[in-house]
gemmi code that builds the backbone of each chain (N, CA, C; Angstrom):
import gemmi

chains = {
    "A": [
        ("UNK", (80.465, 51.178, 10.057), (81.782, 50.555, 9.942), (81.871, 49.351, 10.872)),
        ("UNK", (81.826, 48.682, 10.601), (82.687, 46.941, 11.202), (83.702, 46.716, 11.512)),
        ("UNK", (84.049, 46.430, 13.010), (85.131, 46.544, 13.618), (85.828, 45.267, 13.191)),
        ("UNK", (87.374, 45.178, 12.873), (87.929, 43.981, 12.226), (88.063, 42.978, 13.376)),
        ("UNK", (87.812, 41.820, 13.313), (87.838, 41.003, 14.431), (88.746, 40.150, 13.999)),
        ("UNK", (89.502, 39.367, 14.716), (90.877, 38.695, 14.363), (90.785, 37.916, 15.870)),
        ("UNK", (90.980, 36.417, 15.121), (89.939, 34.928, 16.262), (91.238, 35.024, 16.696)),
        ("UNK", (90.798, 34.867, 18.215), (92.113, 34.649, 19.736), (92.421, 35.372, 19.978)),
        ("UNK", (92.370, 37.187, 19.446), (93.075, 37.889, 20.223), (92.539, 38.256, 21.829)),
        ("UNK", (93.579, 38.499, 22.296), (93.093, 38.567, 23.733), (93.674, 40.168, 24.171)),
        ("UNK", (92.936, 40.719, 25.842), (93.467, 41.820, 25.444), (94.832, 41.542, 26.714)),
        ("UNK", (96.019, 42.576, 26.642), (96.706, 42.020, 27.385), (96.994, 42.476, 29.251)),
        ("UNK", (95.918, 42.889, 29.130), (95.241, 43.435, 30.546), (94.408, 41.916, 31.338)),
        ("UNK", (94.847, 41.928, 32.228), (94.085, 40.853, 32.810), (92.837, 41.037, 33.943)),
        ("UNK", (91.677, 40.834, 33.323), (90.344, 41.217, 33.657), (89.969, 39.804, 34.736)),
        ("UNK", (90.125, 40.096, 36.083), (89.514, 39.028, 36.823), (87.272, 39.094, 36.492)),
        ("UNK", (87.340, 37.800, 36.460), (86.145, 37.150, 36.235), (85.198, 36.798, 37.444)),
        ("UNK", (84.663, 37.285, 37.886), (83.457, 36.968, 38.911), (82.692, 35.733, 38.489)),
        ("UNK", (82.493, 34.652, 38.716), (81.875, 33.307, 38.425), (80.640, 33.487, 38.584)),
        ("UNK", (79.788, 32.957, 37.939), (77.768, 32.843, 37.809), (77.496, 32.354, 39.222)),
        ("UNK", (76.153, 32.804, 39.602), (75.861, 32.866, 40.818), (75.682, 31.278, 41.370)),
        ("UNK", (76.146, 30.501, 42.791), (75.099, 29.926, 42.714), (74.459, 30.065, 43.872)),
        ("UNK", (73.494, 29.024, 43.975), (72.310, 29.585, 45.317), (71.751, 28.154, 45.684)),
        ("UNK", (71.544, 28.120, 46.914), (71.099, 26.726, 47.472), (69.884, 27.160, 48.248)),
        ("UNK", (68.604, 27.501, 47.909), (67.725, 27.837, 49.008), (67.768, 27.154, 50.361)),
        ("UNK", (67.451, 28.345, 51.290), (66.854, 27.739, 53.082), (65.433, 27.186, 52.593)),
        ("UNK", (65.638, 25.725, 53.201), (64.297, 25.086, 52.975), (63.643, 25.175, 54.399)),
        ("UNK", (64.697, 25.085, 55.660), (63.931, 25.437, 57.155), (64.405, 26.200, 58.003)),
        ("UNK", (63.780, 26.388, 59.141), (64.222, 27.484, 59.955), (65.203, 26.737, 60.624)),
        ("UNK", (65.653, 28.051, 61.081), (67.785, 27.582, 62.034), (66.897, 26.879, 63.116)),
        ("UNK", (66.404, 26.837, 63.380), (66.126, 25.549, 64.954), (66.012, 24.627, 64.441)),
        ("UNK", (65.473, 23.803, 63.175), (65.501, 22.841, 62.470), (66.652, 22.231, 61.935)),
        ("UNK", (67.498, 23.334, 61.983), (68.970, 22.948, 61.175), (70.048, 22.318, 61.855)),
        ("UNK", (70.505, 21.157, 60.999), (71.749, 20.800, 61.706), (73.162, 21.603, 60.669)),
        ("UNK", (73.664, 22.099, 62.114), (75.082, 23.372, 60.947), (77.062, 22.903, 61.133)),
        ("UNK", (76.913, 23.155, 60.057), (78.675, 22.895, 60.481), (79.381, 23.951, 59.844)),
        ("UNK", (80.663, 24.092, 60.604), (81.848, 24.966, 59.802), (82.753, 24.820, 59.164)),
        ("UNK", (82.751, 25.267, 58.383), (84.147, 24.718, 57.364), (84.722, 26.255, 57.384)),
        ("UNK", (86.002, 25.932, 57.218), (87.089, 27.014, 57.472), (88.176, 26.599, 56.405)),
        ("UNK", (88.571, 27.882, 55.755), (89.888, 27.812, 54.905), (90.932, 28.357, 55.997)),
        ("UNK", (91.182, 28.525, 57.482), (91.690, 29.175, 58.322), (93.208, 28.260, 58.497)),
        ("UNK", (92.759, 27.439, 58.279), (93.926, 26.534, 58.584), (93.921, 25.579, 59.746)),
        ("UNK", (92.802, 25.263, 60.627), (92.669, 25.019, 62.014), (92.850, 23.251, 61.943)),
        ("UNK", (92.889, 22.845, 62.656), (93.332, 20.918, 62.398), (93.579, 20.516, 63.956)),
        ("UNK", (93.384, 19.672, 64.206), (93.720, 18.374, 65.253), (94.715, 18.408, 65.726)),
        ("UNK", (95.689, 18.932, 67.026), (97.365, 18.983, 66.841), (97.993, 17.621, 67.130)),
        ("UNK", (97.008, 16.331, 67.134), (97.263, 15.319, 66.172), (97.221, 15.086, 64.635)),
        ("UNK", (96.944, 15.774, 63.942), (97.067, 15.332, 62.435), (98.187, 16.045, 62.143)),
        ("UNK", (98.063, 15.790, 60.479), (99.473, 16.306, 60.658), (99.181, 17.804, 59.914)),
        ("UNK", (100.322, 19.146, 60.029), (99.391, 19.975, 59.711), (100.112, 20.683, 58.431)),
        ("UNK", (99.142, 21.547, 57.696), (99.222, 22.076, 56.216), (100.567, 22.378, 56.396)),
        ("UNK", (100.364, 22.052, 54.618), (101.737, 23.171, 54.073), (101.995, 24.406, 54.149)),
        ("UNK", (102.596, 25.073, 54.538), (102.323, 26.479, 54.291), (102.705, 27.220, 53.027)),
        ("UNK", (103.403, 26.710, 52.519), (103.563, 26.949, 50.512), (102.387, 26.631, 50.026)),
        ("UNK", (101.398, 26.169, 50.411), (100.251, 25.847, 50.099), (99.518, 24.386, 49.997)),
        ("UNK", (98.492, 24.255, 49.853), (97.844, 22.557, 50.405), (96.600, 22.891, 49.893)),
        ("UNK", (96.304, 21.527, 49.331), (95.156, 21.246, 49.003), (93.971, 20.329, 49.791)),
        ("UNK", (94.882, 19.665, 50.244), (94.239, 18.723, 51.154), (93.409, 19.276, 52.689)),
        ("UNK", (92.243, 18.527, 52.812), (91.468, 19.260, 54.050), (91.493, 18.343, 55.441)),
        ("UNK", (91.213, 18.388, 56.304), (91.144, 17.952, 57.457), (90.041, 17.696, 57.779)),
        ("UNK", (89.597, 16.414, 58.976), (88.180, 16.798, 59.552), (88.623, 17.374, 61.102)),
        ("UNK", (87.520, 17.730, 61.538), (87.694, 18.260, 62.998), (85.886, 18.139, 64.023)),
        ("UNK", (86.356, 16.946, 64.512), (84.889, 15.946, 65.306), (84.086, 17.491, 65.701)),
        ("UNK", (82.437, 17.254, 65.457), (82.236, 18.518, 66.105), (82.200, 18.575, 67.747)),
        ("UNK", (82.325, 17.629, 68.363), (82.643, 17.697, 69.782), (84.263, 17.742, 70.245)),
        ("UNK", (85.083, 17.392, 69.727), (86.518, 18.128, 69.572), (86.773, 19.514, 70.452)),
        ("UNK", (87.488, 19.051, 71.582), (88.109, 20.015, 72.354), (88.852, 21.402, 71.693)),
        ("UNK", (88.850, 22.306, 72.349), (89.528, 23.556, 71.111), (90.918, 23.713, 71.691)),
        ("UNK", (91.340, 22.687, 72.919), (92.484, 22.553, 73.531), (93.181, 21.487, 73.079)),
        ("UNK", (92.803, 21.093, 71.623), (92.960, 19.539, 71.141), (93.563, 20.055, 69.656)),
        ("UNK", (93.127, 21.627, 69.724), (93.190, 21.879, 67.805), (94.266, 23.152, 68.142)),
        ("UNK", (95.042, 23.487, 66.662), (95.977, 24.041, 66.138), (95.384, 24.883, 65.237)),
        ("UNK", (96.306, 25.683, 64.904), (96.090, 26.430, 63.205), (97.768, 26.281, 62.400)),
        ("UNK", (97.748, 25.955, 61.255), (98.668, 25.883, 60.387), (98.409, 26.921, 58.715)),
        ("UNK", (98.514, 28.133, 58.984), (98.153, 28.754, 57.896), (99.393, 30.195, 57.830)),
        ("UNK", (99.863, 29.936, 56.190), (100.953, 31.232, 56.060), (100.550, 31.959, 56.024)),
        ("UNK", (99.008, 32.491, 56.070), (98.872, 33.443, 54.859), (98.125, 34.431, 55.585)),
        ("UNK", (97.950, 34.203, 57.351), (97.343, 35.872, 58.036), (98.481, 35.560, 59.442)),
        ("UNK", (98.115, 36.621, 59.889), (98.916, 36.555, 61.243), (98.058, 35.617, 62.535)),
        ("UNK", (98.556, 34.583, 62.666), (98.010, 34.039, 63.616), (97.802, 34.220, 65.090)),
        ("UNK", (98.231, 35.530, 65.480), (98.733, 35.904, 67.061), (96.846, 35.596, 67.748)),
        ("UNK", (95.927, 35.933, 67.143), (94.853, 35.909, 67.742), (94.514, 34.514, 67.555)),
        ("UNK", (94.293, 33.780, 66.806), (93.922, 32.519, 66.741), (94.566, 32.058, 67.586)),
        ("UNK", (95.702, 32.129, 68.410), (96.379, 30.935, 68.956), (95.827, 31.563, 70.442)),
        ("UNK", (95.768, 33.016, 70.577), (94.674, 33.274, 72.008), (93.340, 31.996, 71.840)),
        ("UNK", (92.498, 32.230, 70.691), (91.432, 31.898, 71.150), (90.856, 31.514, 69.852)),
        ("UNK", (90.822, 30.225, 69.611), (90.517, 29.314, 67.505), (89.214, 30.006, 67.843)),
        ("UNK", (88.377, 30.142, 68.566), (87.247, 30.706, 68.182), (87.060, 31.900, 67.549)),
        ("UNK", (88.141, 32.057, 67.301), (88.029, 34.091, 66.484), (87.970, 33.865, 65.660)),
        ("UNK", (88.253, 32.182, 64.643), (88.569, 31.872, 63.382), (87.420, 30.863, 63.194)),
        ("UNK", (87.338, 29.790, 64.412), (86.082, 28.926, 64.055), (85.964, 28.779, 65.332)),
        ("UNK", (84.230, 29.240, 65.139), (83.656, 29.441, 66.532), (82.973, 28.275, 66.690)),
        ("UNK", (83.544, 27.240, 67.290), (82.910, 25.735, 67.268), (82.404, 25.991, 68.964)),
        ("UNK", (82.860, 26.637, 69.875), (82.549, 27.050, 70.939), (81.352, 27.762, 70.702)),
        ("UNK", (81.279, 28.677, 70.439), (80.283, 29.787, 70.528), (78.785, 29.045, 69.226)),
        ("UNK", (79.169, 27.822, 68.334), (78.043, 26.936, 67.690), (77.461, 26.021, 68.377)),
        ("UNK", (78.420, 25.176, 69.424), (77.698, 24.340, 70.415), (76.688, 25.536, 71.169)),
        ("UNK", (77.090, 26.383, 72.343), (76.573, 27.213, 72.731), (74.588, 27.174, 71.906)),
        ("UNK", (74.946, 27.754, 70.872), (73.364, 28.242, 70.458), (72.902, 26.864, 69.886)),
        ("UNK", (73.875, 25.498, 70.051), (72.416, 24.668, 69.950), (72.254, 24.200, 70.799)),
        ("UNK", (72.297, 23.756, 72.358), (72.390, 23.896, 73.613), (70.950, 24.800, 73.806)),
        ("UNK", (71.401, 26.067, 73.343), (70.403, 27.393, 73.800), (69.122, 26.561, 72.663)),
        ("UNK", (69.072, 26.013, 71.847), (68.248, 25.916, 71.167), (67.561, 26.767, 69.760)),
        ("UNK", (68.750, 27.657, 69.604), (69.087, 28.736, 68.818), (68.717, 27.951, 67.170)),
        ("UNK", (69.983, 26.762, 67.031), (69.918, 25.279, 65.556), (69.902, 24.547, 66.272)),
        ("UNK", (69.496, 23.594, 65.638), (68.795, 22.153, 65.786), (70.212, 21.722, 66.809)),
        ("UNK", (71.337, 21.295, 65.960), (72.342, 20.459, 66.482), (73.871, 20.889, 65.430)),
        ("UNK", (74.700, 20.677, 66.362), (76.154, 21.103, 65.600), (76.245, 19.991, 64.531)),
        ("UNK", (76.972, 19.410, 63.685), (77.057, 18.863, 62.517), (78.249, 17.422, 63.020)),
        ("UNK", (78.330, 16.454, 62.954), (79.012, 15.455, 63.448), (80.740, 15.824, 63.154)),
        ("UNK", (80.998, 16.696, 61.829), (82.394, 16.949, 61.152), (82.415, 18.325, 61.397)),
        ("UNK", (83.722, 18.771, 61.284), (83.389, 20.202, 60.111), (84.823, 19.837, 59.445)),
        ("UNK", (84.811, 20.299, 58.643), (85.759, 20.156, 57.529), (86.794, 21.588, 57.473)),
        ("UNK", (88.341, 21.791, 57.609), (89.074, 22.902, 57.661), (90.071, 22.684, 56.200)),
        ("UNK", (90.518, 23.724, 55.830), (91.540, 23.696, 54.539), (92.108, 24.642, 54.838)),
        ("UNK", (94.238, 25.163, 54.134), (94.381, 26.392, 54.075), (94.113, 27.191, 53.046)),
        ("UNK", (93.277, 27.900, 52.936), (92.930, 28.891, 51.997), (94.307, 29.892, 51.377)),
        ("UNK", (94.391, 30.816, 50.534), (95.592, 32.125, 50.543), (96.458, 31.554, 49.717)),
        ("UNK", (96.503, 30.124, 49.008), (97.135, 29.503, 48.424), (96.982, 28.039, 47.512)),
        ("UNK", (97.335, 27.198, 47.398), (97.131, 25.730, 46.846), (96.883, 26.215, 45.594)),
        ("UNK", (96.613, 24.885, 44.607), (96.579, 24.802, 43.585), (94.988, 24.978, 43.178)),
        ("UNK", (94.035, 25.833, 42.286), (92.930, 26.273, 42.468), (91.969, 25.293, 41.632)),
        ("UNK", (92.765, 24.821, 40.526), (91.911, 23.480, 40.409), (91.560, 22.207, 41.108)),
        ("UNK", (92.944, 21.984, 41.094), (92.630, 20.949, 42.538), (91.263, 21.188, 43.814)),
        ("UNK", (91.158, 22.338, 44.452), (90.053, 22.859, 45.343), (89.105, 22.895, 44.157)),
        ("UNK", (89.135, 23.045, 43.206), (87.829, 23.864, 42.151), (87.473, 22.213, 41.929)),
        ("UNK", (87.953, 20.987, 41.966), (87.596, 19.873, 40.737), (87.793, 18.447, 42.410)),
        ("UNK", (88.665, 18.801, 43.128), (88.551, 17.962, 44.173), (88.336, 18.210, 45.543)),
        ("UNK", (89.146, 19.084, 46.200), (88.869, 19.309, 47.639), (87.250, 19.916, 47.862)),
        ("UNK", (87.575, 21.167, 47.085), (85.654, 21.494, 47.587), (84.827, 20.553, 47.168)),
        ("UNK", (84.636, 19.568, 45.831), (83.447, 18.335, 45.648), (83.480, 17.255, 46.691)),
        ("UNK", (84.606, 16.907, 47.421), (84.985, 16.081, 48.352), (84.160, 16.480, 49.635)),
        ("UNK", (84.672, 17.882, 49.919), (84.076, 18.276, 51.409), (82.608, 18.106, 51.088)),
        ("UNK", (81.693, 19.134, 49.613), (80.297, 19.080, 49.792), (79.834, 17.568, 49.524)),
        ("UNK", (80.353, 16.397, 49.271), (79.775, 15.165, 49.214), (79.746, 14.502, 50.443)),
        ("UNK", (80.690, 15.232, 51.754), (80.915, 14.381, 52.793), (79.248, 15.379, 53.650)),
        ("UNK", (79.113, 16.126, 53.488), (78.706, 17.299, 54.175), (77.036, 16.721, 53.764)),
        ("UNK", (76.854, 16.166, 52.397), (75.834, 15.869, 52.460), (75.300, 14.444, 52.667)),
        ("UNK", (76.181, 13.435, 52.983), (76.075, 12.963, 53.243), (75.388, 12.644, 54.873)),
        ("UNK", (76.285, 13.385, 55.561), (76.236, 13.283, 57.122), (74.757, 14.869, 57.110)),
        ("UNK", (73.776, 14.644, 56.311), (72.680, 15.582, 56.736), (73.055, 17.013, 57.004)),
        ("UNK", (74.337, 18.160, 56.548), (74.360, 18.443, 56.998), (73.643, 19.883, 56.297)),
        ("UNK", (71.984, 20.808, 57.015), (71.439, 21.853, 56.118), (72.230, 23.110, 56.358)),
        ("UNK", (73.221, 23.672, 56.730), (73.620, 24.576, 56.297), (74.885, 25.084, 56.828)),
        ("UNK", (75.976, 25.721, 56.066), (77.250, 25.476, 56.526), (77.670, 27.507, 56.741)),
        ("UNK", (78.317, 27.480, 58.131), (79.282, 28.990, 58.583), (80.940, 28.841, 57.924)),
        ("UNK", (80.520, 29.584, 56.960), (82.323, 29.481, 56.724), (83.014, 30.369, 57.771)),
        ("UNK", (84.164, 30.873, 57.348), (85.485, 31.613, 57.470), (86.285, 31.763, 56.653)),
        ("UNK", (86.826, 32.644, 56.064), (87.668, 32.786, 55.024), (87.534, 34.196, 54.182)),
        ("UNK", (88.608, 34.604, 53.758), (88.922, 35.601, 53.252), (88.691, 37.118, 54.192)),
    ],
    "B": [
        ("UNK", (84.748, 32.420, 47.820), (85.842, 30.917, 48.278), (85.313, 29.763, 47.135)),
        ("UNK", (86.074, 29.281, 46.652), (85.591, 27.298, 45.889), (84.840, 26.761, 46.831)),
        ("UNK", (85.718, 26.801, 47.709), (85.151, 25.584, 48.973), (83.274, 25.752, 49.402)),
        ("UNK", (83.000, 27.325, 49.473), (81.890, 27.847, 49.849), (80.490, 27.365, 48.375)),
        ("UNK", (81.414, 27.526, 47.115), (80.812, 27.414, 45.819), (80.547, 25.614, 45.774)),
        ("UNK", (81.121, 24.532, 45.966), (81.127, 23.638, 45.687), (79.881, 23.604, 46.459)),
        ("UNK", (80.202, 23.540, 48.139), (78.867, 23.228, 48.912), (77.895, 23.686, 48.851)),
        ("UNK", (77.630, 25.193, 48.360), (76.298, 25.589, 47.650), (75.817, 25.140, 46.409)),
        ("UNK", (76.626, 24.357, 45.691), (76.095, 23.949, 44.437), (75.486, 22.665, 44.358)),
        ("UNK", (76.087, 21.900, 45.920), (75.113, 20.421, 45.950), (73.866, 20.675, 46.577)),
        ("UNK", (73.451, 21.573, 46.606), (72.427, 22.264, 47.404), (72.301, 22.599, 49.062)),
        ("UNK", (73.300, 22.697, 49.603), (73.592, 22.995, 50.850), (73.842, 24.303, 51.115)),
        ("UNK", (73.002, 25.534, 51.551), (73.241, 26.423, 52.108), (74.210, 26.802, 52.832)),
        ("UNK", (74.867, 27.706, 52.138), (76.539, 28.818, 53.111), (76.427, 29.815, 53.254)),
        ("UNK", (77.115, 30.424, 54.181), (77.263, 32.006, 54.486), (78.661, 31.901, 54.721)),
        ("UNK", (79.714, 32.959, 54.612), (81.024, 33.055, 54.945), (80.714, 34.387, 55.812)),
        ("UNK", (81.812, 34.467, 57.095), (81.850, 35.410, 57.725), (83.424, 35.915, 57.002)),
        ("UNK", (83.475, 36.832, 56.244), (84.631, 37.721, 55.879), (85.009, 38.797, 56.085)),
        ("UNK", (86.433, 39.131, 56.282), (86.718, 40.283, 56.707), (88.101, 41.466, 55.619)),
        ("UNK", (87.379, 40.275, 54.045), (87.818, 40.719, 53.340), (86.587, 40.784, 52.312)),
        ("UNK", (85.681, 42.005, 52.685), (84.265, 41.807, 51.535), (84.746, 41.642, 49.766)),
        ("UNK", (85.763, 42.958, 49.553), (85.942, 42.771, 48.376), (86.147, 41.304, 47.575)),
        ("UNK", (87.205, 40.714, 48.701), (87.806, 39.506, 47.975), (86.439, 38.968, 47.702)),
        ("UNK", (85.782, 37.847, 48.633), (84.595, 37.213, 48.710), (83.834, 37.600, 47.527)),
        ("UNK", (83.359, 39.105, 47.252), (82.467, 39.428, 46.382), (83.197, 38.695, 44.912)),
        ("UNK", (84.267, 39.501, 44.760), (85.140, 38.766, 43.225), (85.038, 37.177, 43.347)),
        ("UNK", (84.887, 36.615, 44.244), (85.214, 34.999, 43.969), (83.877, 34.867, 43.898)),
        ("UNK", (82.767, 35.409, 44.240), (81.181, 34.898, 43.952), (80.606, 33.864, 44.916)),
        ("UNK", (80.678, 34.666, 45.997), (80.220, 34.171, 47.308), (78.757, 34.546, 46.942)),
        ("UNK", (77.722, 32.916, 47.338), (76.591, 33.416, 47.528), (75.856, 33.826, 48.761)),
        ("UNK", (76.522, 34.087, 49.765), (75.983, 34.614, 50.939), (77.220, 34.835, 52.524)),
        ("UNK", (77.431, 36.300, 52.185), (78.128, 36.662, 53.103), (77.635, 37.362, 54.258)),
        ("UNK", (78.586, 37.503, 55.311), (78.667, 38.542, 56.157), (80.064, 39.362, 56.475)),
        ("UNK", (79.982, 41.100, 57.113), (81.170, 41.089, 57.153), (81.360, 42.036, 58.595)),
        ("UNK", (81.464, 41.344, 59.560), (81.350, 42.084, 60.505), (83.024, 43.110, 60.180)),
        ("UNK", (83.495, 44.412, 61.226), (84.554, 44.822, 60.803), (85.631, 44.002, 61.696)),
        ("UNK", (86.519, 43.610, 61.243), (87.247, 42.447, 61.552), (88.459, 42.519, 60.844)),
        ("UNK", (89.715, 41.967, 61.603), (91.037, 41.998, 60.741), (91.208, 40.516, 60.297)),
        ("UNK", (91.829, 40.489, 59.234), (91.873, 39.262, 58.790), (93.046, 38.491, 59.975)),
        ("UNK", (91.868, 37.118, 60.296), (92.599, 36.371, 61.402), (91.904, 36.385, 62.794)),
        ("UNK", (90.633, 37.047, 62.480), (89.531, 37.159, 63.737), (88.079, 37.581, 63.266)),
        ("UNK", (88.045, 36.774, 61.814), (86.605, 36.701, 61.339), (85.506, 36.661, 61.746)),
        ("UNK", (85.594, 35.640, 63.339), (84.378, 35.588, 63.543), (84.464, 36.726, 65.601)),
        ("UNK", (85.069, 37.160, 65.714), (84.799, 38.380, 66.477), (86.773, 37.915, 67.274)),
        ("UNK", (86.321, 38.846, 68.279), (87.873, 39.505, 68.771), (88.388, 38.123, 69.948)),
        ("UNK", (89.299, 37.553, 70.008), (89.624, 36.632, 70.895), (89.185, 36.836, 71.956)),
        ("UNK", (88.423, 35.539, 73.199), (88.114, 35.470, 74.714), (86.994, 36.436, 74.638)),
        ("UNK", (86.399, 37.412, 73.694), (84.982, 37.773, 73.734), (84.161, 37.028, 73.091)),
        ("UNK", (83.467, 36.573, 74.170), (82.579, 35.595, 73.798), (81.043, 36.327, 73.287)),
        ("UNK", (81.019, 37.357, 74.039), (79.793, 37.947, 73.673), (79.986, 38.450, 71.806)),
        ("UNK", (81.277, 39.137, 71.771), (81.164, 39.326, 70.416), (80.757, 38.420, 69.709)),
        ("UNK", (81.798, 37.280, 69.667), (81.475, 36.003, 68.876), (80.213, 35.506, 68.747)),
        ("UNK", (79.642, 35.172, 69.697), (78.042, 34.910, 69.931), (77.274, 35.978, 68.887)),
        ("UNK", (77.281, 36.627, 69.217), (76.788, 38.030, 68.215), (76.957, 37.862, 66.939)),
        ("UNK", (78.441, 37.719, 66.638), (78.729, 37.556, 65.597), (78.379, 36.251, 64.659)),
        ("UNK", (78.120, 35.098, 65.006), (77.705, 33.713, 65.114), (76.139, 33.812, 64.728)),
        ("UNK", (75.418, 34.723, 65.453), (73.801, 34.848, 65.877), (73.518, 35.580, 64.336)),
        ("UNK", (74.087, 36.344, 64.365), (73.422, 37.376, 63.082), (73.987, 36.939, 61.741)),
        ("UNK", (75.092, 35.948, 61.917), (75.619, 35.568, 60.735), (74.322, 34.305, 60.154)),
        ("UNK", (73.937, 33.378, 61.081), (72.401, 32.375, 60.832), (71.314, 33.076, 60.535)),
        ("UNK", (71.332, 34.413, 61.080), (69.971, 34.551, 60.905), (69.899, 35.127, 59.718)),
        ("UNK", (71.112, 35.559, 59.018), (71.120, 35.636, 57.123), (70.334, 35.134, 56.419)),
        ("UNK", (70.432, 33.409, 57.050), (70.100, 32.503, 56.177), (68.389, 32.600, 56.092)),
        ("UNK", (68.297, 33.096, 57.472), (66.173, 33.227, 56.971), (66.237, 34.492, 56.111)),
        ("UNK", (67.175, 35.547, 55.837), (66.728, 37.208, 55.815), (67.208, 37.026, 54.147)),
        ("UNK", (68.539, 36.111, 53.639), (68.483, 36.878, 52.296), (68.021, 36.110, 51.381)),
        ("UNK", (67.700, 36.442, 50.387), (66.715, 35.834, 49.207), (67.672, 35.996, 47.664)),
        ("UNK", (68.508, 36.269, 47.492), (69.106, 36.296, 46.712), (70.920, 36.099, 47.181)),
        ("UNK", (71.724, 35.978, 45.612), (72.792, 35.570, 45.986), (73.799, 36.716, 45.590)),
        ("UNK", (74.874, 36.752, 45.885), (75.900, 37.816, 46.129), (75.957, 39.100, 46.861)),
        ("UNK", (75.150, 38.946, 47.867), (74.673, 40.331, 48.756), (75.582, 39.708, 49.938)),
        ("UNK", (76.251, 41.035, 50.252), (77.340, 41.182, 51.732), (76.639, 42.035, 52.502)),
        ("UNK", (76.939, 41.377, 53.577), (75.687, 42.547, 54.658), (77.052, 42.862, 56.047)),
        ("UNK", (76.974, 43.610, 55.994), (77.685, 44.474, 56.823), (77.349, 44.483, 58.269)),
        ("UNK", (78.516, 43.801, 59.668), (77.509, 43.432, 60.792), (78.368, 44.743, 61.850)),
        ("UNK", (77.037, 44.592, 62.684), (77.623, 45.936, 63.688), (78.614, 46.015, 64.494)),
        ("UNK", (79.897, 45.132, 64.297), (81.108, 44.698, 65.444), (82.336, 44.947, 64.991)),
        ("UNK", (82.833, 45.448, 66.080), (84.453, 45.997, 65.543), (85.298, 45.642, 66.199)),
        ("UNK", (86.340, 44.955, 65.751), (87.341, 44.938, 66.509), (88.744, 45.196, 65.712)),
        ("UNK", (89.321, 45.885, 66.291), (91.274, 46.652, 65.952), (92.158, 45.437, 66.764)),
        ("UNK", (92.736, 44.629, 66.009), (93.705, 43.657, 66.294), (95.026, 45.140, 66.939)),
        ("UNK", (95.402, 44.469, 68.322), (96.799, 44.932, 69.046), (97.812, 44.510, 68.780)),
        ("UNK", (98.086, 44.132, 67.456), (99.335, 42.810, 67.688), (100.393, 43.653, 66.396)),
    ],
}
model = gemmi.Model(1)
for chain_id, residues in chains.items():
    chain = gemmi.Chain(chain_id)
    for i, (resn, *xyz) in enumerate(residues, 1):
        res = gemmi.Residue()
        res.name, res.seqid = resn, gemmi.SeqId(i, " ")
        for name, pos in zip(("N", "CA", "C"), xyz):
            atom = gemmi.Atom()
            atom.name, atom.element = name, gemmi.Element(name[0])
            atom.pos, atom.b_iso = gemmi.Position(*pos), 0.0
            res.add_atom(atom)
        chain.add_residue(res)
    model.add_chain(chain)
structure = gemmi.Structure()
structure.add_model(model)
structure.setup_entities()
């Protein structure tokens, strides 16, 4: 028996979709590497100006030599009581200088790039903010990136 | 994360430190970590530096250890937010 098929129906359960893999091979070892962080945390310059908290698409840079007494967090969407002790719980730009110093990676990354995650518009990040950040990222050499998020 | 997907797709190697594995896995992270962590102290517990370091150290050294994509590896650090 042949099940009747009838074009467009959909079912009315909504089945989230896991996206196809992708994969960027390690071409060298972490002492070779220059690394940066990018964060959906919300973290920024408390000179710039900072996210929406209804949500934002737009990203920030943050110098990788940038004081952590220089940066903020602007994000609705976790409880910030620890981040504002110490941004390194969220982006450990402290504790990345550290191991390339130690000689752990090559060198910290000239940028890192921050966004608020938990919200914004998902095409926009899917078609501009994330192609934006990975074109700046490869530009400035950079082999391999520590997120934060979720 | 997008953000994590875009930069792995120009060929730039990522790892996310998350402290939400499930989420990460559904969005098709190709290379996580998840130490135990409350969301809002991903990468270890505020003013411990040793955690962080730790947490920082084993999150790079992913990048020599995994060979495939969508594997979450589970790191040995805990911290219970007081707040």
């Amino acid at each position: 028996m042949s099940l009747k098929k009838i074009d467009g129906l959909q079912s009315e359960v909504f089945v989230p979709i896991t996206p196809k893999p992708v994969w960027a091979p390690v071409t060298k070892p972490l002492k070779d590497m220059t690394v940066a962080i990018v964060t959906a945390a919300g973290v920024h310059l408390k000179k710039d100006k900072p996210f929406n908290l209804a949500g934002d698409t737009t990203y920030r840079v943050v110098p990788g030599d940038a004081k952590t007494s220089d940066m903020m967090v602007s994000h609705g969407g976790y409880d910030n009581t620890d981040v504002n002790r110490d941004i390194n719980c969220m982006f450990p730009i402290d504790r990345l200088r550290e191991l390339a110093k130690a000689g752990f990676i090559k060198a910290v990354a000239p940028k890192m790039y921050t966004c608020m995650g938990g919200g914004g518009n998902v095409k926009v990040f899917t078609e501009k903010t994330g192609p934006e950040i990975a074109q700046k990222l490869l530009q400035e050499h950079v082999d391999a990136v520590v997120m934060t998020a979720g | 994360m997008i953000v994590q997907r875009a930069i792995e797709s120009v060929g730039i190697p990522t790892i996310i430190i998350a402290a939400l594995p499930p989420v990460v896995r559904q969005q098709g992270t190709p290379r996580a970590v998840a130490p135990r962590v409350p969301m809002g102290a991903n990468a270890g517990e505020p003013n411990n530096v040793e955690m962080q370091t730790g947490i920082l150290k084993d999150t790079l050294l992913q990048f020599e250890k995994l060979d495939q994509p969508g594997k979450i590896v589970p790191l040995p650090y805990e911290y219970i937010a007081q707040i």
